[in-house]
C-alpha positions as CSV (number, residue, x, y, z in Angstrom):
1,X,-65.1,0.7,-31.3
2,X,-61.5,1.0,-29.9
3,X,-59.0,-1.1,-31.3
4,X,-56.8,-3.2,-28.6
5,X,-53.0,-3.5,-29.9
6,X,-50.9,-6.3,-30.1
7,X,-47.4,-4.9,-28.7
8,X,-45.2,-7.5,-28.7
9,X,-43.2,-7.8,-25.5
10,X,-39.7,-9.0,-24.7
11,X,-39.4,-12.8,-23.2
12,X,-38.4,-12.0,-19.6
13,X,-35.0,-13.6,-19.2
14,X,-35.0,-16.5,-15.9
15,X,-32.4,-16.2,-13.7
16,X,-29.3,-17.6,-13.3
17,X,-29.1,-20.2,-11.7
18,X,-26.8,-20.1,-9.1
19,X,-25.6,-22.4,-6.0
20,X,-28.5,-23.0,-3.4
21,X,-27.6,-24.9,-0.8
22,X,-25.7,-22.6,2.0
23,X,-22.3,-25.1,1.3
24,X,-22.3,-24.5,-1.8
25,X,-22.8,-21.0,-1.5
26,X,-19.5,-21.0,0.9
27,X,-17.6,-23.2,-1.7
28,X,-18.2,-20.6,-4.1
29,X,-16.9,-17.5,-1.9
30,X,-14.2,-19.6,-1.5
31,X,-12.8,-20.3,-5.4
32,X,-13.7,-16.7,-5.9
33,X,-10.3,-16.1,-3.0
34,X,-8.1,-17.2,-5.7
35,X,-5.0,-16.9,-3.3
36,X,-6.7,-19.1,-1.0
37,X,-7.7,-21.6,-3.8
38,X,-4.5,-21.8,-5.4
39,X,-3.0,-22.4,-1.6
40,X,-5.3,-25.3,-0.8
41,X,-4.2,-26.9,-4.0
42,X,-0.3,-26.5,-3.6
43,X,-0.6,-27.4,-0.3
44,X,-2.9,-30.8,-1.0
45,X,-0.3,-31.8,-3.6
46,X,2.6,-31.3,-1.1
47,X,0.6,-33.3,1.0
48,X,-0.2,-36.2,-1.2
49,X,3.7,-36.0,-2.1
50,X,4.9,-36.0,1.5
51,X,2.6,-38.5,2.1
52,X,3.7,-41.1,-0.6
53,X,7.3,-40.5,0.3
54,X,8.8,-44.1,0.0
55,X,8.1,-43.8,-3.9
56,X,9.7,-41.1,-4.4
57,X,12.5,-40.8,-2.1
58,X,13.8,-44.1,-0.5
59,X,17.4,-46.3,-0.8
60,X,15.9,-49.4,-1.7
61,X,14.9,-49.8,-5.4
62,X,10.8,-50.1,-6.1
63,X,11.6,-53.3,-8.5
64,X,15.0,-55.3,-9.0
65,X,15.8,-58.3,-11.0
66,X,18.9,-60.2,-10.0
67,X,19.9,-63.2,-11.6
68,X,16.6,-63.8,-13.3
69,X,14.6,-63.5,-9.7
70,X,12.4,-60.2,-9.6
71,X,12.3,-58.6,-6.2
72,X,10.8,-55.7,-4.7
73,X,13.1,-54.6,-1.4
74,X,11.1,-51.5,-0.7
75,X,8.7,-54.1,0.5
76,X,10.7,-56.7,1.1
77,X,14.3,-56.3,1.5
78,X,16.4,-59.7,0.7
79,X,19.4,-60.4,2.4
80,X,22.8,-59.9,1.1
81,X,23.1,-63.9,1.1
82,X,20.0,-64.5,-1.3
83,X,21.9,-62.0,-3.5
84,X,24.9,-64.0,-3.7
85,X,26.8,-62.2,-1.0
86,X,28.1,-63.5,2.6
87,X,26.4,-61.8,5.2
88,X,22.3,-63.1,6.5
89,X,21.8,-59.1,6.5
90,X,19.5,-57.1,4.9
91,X,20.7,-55.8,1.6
92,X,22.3,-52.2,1.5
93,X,21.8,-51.3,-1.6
94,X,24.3,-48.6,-1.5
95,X,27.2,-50.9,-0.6
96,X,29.4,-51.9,-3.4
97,X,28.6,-55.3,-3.7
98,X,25.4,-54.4,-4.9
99,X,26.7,-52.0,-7.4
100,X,28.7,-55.3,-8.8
101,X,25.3,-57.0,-9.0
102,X,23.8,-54.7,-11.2
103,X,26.5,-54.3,-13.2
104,X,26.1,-58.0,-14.5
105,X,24.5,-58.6,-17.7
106,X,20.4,-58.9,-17.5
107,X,20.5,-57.7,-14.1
108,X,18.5,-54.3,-12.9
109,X,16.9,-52.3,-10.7
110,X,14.5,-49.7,-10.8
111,X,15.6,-46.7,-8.3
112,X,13.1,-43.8,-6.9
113,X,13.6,-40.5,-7.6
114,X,16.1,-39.5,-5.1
115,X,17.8,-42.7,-4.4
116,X,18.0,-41.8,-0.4
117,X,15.8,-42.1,2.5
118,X,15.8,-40.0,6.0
119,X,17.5,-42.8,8.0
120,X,20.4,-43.8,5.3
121,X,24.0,-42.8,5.2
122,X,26.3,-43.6,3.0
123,X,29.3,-44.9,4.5
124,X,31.2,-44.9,1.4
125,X,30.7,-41.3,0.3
126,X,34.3,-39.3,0.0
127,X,32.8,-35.7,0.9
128,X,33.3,-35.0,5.0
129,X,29.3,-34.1,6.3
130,X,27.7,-31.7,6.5
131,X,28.5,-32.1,2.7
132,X,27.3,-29.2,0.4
133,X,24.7,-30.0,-2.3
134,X,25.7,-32.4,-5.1
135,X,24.2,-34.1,-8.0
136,X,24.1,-37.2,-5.7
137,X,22.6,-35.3,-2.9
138,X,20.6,-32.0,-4.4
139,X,20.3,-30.2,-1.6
140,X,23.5,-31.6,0.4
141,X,23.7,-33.5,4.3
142,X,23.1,-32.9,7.3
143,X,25.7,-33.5,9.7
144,X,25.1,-37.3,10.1
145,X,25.6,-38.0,6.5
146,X,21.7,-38.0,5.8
147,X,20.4,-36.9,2.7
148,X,18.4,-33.5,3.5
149,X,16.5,-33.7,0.8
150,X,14.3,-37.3,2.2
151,X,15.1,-35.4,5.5
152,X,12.8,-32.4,4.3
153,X,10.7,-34.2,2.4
154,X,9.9,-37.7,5.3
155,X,10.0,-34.3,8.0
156,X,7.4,-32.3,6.2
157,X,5.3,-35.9,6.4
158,X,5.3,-35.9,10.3
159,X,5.2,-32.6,10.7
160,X,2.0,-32.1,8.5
161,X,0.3,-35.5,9.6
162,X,0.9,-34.8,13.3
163,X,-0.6,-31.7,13.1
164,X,-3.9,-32.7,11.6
165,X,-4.2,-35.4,14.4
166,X,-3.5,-32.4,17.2
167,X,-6.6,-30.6,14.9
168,X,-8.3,-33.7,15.0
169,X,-8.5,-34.7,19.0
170,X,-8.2,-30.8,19.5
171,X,-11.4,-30.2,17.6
172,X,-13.5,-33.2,19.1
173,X,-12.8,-32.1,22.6
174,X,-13.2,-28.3,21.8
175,X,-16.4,-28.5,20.6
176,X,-17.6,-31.0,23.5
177,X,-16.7,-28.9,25.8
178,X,-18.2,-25.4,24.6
179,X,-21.6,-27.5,23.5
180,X,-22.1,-28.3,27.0
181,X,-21.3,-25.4,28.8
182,X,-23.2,-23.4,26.0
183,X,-26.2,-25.7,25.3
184,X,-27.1,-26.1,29.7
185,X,-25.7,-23.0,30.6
186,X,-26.1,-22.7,34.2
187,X,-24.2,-24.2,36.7
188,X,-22.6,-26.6,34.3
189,X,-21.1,-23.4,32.5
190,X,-20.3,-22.0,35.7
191,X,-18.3,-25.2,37.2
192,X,-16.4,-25.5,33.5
193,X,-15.3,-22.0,33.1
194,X,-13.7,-22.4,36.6
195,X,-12.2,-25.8,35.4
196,X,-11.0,-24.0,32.1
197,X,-9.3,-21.0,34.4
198,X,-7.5,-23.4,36.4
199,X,-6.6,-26.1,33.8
200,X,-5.4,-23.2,31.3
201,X,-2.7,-22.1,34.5
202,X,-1.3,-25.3,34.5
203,X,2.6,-24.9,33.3
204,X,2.4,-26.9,30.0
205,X,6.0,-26.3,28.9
206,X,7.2,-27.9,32.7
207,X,5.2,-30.6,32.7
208,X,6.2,-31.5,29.5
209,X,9.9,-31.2,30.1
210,X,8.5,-33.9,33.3
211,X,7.2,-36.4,31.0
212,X,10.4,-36.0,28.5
213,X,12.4,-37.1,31.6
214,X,9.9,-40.1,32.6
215,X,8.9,-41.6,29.8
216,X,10.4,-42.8,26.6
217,X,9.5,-39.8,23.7
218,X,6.9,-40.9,21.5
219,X,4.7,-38.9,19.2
220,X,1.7,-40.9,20.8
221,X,3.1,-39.7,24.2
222,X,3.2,-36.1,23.0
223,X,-0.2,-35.8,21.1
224,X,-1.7,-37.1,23.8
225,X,0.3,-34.5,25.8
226,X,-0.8,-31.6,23.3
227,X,-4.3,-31.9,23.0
228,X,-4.5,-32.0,27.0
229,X,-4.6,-28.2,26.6
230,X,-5.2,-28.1,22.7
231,X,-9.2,-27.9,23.1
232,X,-9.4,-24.5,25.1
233,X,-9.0,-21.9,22.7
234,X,-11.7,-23.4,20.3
235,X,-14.1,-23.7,23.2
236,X,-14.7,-20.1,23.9
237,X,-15.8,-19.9,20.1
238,X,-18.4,-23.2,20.3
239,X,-19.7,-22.1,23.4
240,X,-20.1,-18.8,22.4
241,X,-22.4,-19.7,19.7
242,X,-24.2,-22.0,21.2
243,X,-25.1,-19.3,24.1
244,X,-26.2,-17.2,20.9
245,X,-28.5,-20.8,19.1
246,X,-30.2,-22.2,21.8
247,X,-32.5,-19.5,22.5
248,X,-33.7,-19.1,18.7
249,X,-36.8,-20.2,17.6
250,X,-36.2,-23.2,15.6
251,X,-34.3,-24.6,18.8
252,X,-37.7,-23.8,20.8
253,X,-40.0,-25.3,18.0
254,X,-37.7,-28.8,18.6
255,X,-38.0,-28.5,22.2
256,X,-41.7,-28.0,22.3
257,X,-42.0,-31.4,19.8
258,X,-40.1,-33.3,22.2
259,X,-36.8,-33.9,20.7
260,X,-34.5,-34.7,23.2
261,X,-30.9,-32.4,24.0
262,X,-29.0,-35.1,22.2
263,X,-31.3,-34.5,19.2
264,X,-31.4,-31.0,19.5
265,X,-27.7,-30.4,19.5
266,X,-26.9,-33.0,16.5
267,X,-29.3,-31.7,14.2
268,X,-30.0,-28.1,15.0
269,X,-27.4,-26.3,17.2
270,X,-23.9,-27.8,16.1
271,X,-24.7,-27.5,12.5
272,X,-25.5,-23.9,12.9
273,X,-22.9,-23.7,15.5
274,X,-19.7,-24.8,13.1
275,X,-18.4,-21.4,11.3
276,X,-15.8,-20.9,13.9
277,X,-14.6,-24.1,14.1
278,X,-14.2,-24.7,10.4
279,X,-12.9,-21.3,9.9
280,X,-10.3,-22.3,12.6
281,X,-8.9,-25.5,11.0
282,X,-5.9,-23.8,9.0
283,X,-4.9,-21.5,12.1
284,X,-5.1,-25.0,14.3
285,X,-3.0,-26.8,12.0
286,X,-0.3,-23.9,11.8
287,X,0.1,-23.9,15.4
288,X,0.7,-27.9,15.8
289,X,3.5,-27.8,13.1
290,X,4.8,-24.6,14.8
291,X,4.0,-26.6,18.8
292,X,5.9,-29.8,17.0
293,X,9.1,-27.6,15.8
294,X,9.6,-26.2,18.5
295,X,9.6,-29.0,20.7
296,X,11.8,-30.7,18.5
297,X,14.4,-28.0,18.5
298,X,14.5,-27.6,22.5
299,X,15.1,-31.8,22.3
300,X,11.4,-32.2,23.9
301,X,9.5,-33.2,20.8
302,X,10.1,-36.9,18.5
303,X,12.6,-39.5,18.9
304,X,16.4,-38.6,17.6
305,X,15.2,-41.6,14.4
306,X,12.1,-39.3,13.4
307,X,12.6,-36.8,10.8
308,X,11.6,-33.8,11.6
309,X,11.7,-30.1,10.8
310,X,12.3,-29.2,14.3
311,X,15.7,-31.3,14.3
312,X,16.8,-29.8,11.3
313,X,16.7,-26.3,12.7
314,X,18.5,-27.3,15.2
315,X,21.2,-29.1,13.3
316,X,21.7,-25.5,11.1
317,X,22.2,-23.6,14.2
318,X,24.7,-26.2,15.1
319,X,26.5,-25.8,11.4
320,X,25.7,-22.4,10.6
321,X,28.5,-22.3,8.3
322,X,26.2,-25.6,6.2
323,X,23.3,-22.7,4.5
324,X,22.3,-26.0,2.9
325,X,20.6,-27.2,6.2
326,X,19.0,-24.1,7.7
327,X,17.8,-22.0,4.7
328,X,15.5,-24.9,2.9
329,X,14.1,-26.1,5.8
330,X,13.3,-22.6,6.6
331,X,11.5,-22.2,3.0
332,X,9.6,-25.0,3.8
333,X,8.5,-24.4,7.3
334,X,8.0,-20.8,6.2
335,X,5.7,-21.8,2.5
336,X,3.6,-24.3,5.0
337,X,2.5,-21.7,7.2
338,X,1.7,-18.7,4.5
339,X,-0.3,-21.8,2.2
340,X,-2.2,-22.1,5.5
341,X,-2.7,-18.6,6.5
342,X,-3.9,-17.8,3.1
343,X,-6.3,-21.4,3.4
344,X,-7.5,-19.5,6.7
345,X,-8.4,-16.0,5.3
346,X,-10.5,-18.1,2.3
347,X,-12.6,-19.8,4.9
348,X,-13.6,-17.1,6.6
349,X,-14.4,-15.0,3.4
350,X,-16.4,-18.3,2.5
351,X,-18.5,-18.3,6.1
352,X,-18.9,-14.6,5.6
353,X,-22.7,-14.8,5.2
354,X,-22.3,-10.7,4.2
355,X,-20.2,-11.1,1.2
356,X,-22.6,-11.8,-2.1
């Protein structure tokens, strides 16, 4: 008889497990950019900063309590009356009368971190302006007597905001377009191609500089304006793709079970169709804060009471002897579009479907 032996064997480790799901795959090519990761988070807290502006930078105090009365003027603002003084006017609370109210005994005021916002000048400052940065002003005025840093800070705001709205309208009509002349092909891709040759000729700059002369400047007026021509670069990608998805199989297998176009583009060809326009989004957003800036510093862009980064430039090369103006909003304008360059090269690592 032969004798059968026991060998114990090793327990066969199970794998690791890992993310499944193809977004989370993505997400996790993405953290392992750790430029790119560390740049979406500065650039989300800038954001969420620029965004909350009035509590951090603004010339009315968040809370004040005068005379026993508790007030908050960056909501409501009292008048200078209510406060004990002559005038039915909305309370400066730079002027000296209300520096004689606080003084008084019991009576306070809870200020914002910089005690300034875009819009305010004070009349009663001693320095001639452009003034050079003091402990009043940190990073100096601008040649209005406005406090650069709320300029900065309330023009990074629209600058950023306005931007994701030109992404935003840009996006929507980008990828309308290219799913219909990709999905139908045909003529329909045929008669839109020749619209998108023609349309792209059209002289955007001129008929801008047109409308500027028309029509009050608004930023409504010039996002509307923007995203008239905003959509074409993104729609050579969408359609491009969906040429490439329709004739797969799974499209097919949806066709044959009778789902309608409307169906099949929703749920099979757009989601498979999005790499390029999510990879896109940073690049997009870099060239509607540069697009914004440069309007504003040809005079073509916001109205003279928005703050803007645009105006700023332009005020430094007006005072290039005042560094204070042209070099921060230069940092700024410069940090915003490295953050989202480096936001751009992580998404398209993280839709790289041959990176591990």
């Amino acid at each position: 008889m032969s004798a059968v032996l026991d060998i114990p064997t090793a327990p066969v480790a199970a794998p690791a497990a890992g993310p499944r799901s193809p977004g989370q795959r993505a997400w996790a090519r993405f953290r392992r950019n750790r430029l790119g990761t560390w740049s979406l988070w500065i650039f989300l807290t800038m954001l969420v900063l620029a965004t909350g502006a009035e509590l951090l930078s603004n010339d009315r105090p968040l809370v004040a309590r005068i005379d026993g009365q508790w007030h908050l003027p960056m909501f409501s603002n009292p008048s200078e009356k209510t406060l004990g003084g002559d005038f039915d006017t909305p309370m400066d609370w730079k002027d000296p009368l209300a520096a004689d109210l606080l003084a008084r005994p019991g009576n306070w005021a809870l200020t914002t971190l910089n005690p300034h916002s875009a819009d305010s000048i004070n009349y009663f400052s001693p320095v001639l302006h452009p003034g050079a940065p003091t402990a009043g002003h940190w990073l100096g005025t601008d040649s209005k007597g406005r406090d650069m840093a709320a300029r900065l800070l309330y023009g990074f705001r629209v600058s950023v905001w306005f931007a994701l709205a030109l992404t935003f309208t840009g996006t929507l009509l980008g990828i309308a377009a290219g799913a219909l002349q990709g999905y139908f092909g045909g003529r329909t891709d045929l008669f839109m191609q020749r619209f998108v040759e023609i349309w792209g000729a059209v002289p955007e700059l001129y008929l801008l500089i047109i409308f500027a002369s028309i029509f009050e400047p608004s930023m409504l007026l010039l996002l509307v304006l923007l995203s008239l021509w905003g959509w074409m670069g993104l729609s050579d990608y969408v359609r491009a793709e969906f040429l490439r998805n329709r004739n797969l199989e799974y499209v097919k297998a949806a066709r044959a079970l009778g789902l309608s176009n409307g169906q099949i583009i929703r749920r099979h060809v757009l989601p498979n169709s999005m790499t390029p326009v999510i990879t896109f989004l940073p690049f997009r957003m870099s060239g509607g804060i540069l697009a914004l800036t440069s309007l504003d510093f040809l005079g073509l862009g916001a109205p003279a009471s928005v703050a803007s980064l645009g105006e700023l430039l332009k005020q430094g090369k007006d005072n290039l002897d005042a560094w204070w103006i042209i070099v921060p909003t230069f940092v700024v304008l410069v940090l915003t579009m490295l953050l989202l360059t480096f936001i751009g090269d992580a998404l398209r690592d993280a839709f790289d479907t041959r990176k591990s």
